[in-house]
N, C-alpha and C positions, 0 to 999 in steps of 0.2 A: 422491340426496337432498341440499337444499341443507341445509346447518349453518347456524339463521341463525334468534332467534327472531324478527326482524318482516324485513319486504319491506324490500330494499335497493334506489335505484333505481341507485347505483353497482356499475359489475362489479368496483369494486376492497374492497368491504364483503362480498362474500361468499366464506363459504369452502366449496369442496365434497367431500365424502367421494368418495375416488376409485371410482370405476367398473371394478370386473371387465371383463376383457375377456370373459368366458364373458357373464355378462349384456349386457354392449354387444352380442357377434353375435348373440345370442336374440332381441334388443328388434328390432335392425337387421331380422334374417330379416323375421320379424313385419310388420314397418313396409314393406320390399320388396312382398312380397305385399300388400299394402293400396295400393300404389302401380302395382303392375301392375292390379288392380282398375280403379282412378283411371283408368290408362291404357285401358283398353277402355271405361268408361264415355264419356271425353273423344272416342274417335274415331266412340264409338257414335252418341252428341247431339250430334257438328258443333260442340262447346263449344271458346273459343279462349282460352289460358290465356299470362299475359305475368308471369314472374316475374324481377324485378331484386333482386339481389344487391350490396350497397356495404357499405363499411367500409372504414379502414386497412388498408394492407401489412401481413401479418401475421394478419388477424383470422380466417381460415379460410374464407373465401368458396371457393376453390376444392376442398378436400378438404369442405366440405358438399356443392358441387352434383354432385361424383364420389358422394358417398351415396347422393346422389338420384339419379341417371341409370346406376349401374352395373348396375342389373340390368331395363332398363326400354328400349325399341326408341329406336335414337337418331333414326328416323326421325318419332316421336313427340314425345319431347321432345328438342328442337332445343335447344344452348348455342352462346349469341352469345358472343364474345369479338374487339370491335374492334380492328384495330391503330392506330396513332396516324392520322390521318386525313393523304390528300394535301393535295396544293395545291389541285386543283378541288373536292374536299371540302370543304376550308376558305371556298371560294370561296359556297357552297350556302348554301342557311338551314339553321340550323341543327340543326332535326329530322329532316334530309329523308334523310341517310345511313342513319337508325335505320328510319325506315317500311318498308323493304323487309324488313325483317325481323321484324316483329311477325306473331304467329301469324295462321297460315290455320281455317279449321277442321279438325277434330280433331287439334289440334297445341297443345304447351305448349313457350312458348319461354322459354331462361331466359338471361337476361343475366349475365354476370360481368363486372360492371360496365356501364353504359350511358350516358343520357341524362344521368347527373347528374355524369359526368365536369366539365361544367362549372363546377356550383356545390363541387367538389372540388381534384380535381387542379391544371385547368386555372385557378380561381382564385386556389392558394395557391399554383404554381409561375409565375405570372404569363403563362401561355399564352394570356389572354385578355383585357380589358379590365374595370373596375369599371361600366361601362355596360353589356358585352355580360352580365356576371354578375346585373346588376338585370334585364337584359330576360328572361334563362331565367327567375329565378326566378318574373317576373310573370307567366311566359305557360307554366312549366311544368302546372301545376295546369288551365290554361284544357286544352291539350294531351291531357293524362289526362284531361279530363273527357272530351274526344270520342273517345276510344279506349274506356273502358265504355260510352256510348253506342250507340257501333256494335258492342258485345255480346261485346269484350274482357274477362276476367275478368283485372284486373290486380294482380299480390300486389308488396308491395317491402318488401325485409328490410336492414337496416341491421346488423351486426354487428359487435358493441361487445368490445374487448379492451384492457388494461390497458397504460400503458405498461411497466413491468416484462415482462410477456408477452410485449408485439410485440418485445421488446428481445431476449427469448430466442428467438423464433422466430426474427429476422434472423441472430441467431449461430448458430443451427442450418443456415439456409442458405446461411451460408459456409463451413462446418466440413464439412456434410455435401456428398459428389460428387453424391449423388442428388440434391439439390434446388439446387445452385447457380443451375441456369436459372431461377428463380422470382426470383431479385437479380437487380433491374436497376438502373442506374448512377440513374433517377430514385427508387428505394428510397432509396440512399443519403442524397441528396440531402431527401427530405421526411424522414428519421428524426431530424433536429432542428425540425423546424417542425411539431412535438405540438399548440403551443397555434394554432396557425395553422390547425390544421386544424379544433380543437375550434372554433374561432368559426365558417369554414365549413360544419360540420355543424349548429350548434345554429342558422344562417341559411335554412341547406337546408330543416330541418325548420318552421322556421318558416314559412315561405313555401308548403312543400308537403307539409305534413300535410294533406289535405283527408280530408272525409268521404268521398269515394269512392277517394280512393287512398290510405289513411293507409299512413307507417312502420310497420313493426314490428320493434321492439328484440330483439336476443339477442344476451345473452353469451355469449361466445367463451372462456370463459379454458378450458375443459375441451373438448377439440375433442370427445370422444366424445358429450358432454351435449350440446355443440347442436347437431352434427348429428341427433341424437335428435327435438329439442324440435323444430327444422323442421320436420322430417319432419313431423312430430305435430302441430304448428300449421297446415302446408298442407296435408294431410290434411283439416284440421275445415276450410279454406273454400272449398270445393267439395265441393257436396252428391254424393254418387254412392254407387251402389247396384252391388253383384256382379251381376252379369248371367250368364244360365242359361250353360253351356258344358258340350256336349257329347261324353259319354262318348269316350274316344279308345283303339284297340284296335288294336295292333300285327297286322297280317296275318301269314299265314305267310307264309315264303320258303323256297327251297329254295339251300342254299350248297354247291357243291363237284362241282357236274357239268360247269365250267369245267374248263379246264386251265390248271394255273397256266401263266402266264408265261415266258418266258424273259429279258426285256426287261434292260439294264442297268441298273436303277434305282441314281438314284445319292442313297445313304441318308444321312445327314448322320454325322458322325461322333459317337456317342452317349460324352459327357467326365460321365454324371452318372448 
């Protein structure tokens, strides 16, 4: 529940009642099974689903799309996650490395991170030109338009977190061993150029909000809540229906007219 009596459009004006984790795994369960659904419906209709993921260091883009995809064939929904591109990459036009990987049919692919590294990263870390950043922007929108055309179902989520927030998420993964791999020396590096970033984002969306590929905003400051509300919001855009499946009934077997073994199997040493 958010605490808040009118819409905030700032994630740093709202405050929210924390979330049980007994209700988090219940909603989660729940929302899983409506996603395997999803998933049979998508490979049933040939449907090709392109979901990008952006926001700041920090804002949960990863531990959302693990929500989405832990309990669901990976061979279905497919996660892109580029590495920094070569030299003959660099060499390419610039959408050309991404094309190979937008969905087939019945596949949903989801990007952690993409396309818009340019109007982001590669903008505010100067990996790119104020020219080459005008021409994505002009031609990004053109791009998306001909990927739903050709009958891509394209969703892109923007995920909005607080500075205070991403501040504690960075010191959580330098503190913690578990998540240190997630700090990389370019984190560092952008964790003071906040407002750098806030003008490339509010240029991004300017430029490609469109009516067939709009953004859609979620705060992040409560990771439990929006992986929820994704879930929940990509759920409602695609249309899909439970499809029949049939009874499934364990055969009998007969166990134990082998002889065991003698074999030396070498069993691992049980410390637990």
């Amino acid at each position: 529940m958010v605490n808040s009596k009118k819409a905030k459009t700032s994630a740093e004006k709202v405050i929210y009642v924390p979330l049980k984790q007994k209700e988090y795994e219940k909603e989660l369960r729940r929302l899983h099974v409506e996603l395997v659904k999803l998933q049979q419906w998508v490979v049933s209709k040939g449907l090709k689903v392109c979901i990008v993921f952006e926001g700041r260091d920090g804002a949960g883009k990863g531990g959302t799309i693990k929500a989405i995809t832990e309990r669901v064939s990976p061979r279905v929904f497919r996660v892109v996650a580029l590495p920094a591109p070569t030299d003959k990459e660099k060499s390419q036009l610039y959408f050309q490395r991404y094309v190979p990987h937008l969905p087939s049919a019945g596949e949903i692919v989801i990007f952690d991170r993409s396309w818009y590294n340019r109007a982001g990263v590669e903008r505010v870390m100067g990996f790119c030109t104020s020219d080459e950043v005008n021409k994505f922007l002009d031609g990004a929108p053109i791009i998306e338009k001909a990927m739903v055309d050709a009958g891509i179902i394209l969703i892109k989520y923007w995920l909005e977190v607080t500075p205070k927030e991403q501040e504690r998420r960075l010191h959580d993964r330098i503190n913690d061993g578990r998540k240190t791999w997630k700090l990389s020396p370019m984190d560092i590096k952008s964790f003071k150029l906040w407002d750098e970033y806030t003008v490339a984002r509010d240029a991004m969306f300017a430029s490609t909000d469109s009516a067939w590929a709009p953004w859609f905003v979620a705060r992040s400051e409560d990771k439990k809540r929006v992986r929820l509300n994704v879930i929940s919001h990509l759920l409602a855009q695609i249309p899909y229906k439970s499809l029949p499946v049939e009874p499934v009934k364990l055969p009998k077997r007969k166990v134990g007219k082998v002889k065991p073994t003698d074999y030396p199997f070498r069993y691992i040493q049980e410390r637990f």
